[in-house]
Every structure is written in structure tokens, then in C-alpha cells.
MARDO-407754 format. One record per residue: x negated, y, z negated of N, C-alpha, C in turn. Coordinates in steps of 0.2 Angstrom, whole numbers, padded with zeros to 4 digits, always signed. Layout:
residues N
XYZXYZXYZ...
//
This chain:
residues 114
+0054-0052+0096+0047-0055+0095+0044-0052+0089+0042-0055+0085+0036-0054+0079+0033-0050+0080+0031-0041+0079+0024-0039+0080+0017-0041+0075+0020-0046+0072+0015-0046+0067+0013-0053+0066+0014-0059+0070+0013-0064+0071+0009-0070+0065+0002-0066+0063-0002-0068+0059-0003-0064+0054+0002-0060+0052+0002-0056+0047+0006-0059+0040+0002-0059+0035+0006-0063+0026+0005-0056+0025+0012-0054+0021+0010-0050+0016+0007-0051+0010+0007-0056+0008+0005-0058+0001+0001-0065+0001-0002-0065-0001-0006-0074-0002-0008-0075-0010-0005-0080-0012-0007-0084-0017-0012-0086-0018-0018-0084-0025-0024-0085-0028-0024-0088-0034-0019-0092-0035-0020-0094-0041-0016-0088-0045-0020-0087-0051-0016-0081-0056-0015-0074-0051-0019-0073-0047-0021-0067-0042-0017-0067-0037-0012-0061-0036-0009-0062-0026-0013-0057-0025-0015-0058-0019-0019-0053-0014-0013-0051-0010-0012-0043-0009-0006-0041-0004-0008-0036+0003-0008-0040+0006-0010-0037+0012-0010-0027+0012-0013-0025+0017-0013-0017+0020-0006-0017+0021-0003-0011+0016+0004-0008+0018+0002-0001+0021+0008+0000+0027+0007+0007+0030+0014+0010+0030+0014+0016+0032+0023+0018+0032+0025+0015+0036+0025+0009+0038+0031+0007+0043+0038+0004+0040+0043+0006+0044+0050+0006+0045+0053+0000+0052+0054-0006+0051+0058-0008+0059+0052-0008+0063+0045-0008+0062+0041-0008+0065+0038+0000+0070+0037+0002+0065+0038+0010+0067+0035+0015+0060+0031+0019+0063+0029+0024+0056+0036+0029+0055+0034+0031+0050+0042+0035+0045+0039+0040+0048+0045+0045+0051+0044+0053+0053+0038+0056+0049+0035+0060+0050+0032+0065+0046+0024+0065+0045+0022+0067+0041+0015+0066+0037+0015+0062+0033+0007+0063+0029+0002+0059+0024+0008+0057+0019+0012+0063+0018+0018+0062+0008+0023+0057+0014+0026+0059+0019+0031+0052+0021+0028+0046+0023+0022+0046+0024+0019+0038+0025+0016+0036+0019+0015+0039+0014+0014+0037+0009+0019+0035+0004+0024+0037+0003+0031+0034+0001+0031+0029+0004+0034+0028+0010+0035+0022+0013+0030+0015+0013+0024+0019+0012+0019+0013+0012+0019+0012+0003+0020+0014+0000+0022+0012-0007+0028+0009-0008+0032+0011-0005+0039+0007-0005+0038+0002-0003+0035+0001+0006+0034-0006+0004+0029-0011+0000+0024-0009-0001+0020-0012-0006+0024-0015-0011+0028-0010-0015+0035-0013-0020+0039-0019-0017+0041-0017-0011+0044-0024-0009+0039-0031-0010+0034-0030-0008+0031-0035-0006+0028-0038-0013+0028-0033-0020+0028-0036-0026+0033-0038-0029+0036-0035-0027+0046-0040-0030+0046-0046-0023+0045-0045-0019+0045-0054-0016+0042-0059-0019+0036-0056-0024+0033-0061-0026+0034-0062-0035+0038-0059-0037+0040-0057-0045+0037-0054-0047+0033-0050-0045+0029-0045-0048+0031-0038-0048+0028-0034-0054+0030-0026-0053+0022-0023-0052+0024-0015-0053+0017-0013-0054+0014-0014-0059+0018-0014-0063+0012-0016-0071+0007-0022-0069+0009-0026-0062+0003-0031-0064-0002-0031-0057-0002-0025-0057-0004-0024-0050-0014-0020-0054-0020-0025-0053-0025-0023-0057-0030-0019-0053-0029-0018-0045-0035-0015-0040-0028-0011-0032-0030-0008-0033-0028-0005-0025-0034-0001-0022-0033-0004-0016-0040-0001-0010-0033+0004-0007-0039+0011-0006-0032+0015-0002-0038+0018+0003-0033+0019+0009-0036+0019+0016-0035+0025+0019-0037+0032+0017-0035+0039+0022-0039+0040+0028-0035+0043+0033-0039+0046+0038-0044+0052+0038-0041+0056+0033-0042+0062+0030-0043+0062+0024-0047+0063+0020-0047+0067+0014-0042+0074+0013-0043+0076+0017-0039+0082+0015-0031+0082+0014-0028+0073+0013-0022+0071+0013-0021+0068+0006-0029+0068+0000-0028+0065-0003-0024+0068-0009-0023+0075-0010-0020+0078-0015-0013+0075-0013-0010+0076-0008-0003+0075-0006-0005+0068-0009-0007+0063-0006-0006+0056-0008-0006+0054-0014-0011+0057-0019-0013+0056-0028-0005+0060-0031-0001+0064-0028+0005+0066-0029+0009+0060-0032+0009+0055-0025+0015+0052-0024+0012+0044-0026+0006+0044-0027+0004+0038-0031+0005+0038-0037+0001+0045-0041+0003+0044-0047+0009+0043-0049+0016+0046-0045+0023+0042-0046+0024+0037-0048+0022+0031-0045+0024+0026-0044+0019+0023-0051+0013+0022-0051+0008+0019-0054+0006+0024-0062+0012+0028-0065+0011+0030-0069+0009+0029-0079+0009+0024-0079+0005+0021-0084+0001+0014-0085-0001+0017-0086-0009+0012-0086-0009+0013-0079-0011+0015-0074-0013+0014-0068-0019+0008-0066-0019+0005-0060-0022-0001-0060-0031+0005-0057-0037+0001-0057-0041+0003-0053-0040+0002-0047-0042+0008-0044-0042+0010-0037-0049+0012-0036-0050+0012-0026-0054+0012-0022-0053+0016-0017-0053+0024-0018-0051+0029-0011-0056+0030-0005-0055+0027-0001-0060+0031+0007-0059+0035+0013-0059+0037+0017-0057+0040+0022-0062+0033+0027-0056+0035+0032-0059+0030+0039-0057+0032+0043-0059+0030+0048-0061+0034+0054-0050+0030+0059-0048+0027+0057-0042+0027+0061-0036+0019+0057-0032+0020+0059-0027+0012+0054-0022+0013+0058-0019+0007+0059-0016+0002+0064-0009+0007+0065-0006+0007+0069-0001+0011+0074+0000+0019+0073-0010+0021+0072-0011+0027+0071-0009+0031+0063-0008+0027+0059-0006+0028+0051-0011+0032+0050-0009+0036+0044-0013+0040+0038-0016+0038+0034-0012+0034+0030-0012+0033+0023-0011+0020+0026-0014+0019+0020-0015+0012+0020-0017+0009+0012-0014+0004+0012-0015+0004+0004-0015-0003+0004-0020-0007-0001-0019-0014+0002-0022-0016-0010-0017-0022-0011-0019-0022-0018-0021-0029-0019-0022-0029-0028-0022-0037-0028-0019-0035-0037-0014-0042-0037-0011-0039-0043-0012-0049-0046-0012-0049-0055-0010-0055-0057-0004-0056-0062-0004-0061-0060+0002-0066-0063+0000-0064-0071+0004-0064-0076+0005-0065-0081+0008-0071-0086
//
């Protein structure tokens, strides 16, 4: 069964995809470890779900990112600026008070078409 029944990763806006909140899941399951392994993984899959759509990160223009903690964001700005290394799109960091199957890290974008 589907645990995510009513869940798009991606939805089409015209020149804009809104990409749903990625988290480190794996098989429906957080990736062993901390803030830096669910943050890999939740950028990893964010990647997927831009290449399902033809898109890379060059055309990704805003990410909202979702910490538990602040005090994970050095780890996380690590492993973002990885990925998001030139021209980086705008971003939006806050800490919240909790994210779905107990996740650290959450990351949700909107990228356009070209």
C-alpha cells in the first residue's frame, strides 16, 4: 500500500514546478544517522524529482528549508552548498517545531522551466 496516497512530488504551473517537501526518506524510511545523512538524502531525492521533470538545479529559483534545530544548520549549509553551487537559487531557512516521520531536515522548492 501507498504511504503517501495524496502525495505529487512535483506539480506543474505553467513555466514554474512546485516540488513537494523532500525528507531523507529511503523505501519509506528515514536514512540512518543525522542532520548531514538526511540531508544528503533529502537533496538526493529532491534531484530525482527534478530529473523527473527535466529539470537540473540551475533552474531551481527558491527553496524553503525546514530544520528542527538550528544548530544543524552549519552541517546542512555543508552539504547544500554542495549541490547548489553556482548561482545558488534563494532560500528560506527556519526551524520548526517537528516534520513528518520525525525528520530533521525538509526542503521543499519551486524551480522554472526554461
Amino acid at each position: 500500500m501507498n504511504s503517501f496516497p495524496l502525495f505529487r512530488p512535483a506539480v506543474d504551473a505553467g513555466d514554474l514546478v512546485a516540488i513537494a517537501g523532500q525528507i531523507g526518506l529511503v523505501d519509506g524510511r528515514l536514512v540512518d544517522g543525522g542532520a548531514a545523512e538526511q540531508t544528503d538524502q533529502a537533496l538526493a531525492n529532491l534531484l530525482t524529482v527534478l530529473d523527473s521533470t527535466g529539470l537540473t538545479t540551475s533552474d531551481v529559483v527558491k527553496v524553503n528549508i525546514y530544520l528542527t534545530t538550528m544548530d544543524d544548520f552549519t552541517t546542512f549549509n555543508e552539504r547544500y552548498n554542495a549541490v547548489f553551487s553556482c548561482e545558488p537559487p534563494a532560500r528560506t531557512c527556519v526551524a520548526v517545531h517537528e516534520l513528518p516521520f520525525g525528520a530533521l531536515v525538509e526542503l521543499e522548492a519551486w524551480a522554472r522551466r526554461r
